[in-house]
N, C-alpha and C positions, 0 to 999 in steps of 0.2 A: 895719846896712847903710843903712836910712833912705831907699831912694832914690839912691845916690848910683852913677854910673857906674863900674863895676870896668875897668880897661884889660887889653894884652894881657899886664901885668907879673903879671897877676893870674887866678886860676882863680875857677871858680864851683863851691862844691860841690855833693855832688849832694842833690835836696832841694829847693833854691834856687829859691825864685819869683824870675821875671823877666818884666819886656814888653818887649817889641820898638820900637826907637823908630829908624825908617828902616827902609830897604828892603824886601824881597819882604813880609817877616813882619811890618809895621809895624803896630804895634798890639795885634796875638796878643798872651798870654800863656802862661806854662805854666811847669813844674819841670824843674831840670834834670834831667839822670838819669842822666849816664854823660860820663866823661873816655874814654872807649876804645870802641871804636879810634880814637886820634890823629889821626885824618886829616889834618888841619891843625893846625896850632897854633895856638893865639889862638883857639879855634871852641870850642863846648859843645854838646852835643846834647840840646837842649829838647824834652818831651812839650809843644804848644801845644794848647789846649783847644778851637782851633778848626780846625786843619791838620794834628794829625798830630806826629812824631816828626823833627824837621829838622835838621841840623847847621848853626849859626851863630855867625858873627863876634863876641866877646865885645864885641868893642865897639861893638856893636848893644843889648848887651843891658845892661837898668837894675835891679839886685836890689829886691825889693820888700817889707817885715816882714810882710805878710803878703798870703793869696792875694786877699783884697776890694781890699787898695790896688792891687794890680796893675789888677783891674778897671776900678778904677774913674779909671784913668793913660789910657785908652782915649781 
């Protein structure tokens, strides 16, 4: 993944470090953790390490090799 922006053509699995780059959650980080419930499409429902359990826009979200690089994307 390397960093690189997944679009809405694309899922995130679950597992999947991500940080938030825009909007409410900018910055956060966290795993994804669940495709279901669908609520949206194009959305992932990230654990964020510092807000909580939130459904968001994939195309918010930037996959990360691992949980430090996330961090340190802040």
């Amino acid at each position: 993944m390397n960093g690189s922006a997944l679009t809405d053509e694309h899922w995130f699995p679950d597992g999947t470090y991500v940080f938030v780059a825009g909007g409410r959650y900018d910055g956060d980080h966290g795993r994804v953790v669940s495709r279901a419930p669908d609520l949206r499409p194009g959305s992932a429902w990230v654990n964020f390490s510092l807000s909580g359990t939130h459904l968001v826009p994939t195309s918010r979200l930037v996959a990360c090799d691992l949980e430090r690089e996330c961090e340190h994307s802040r």
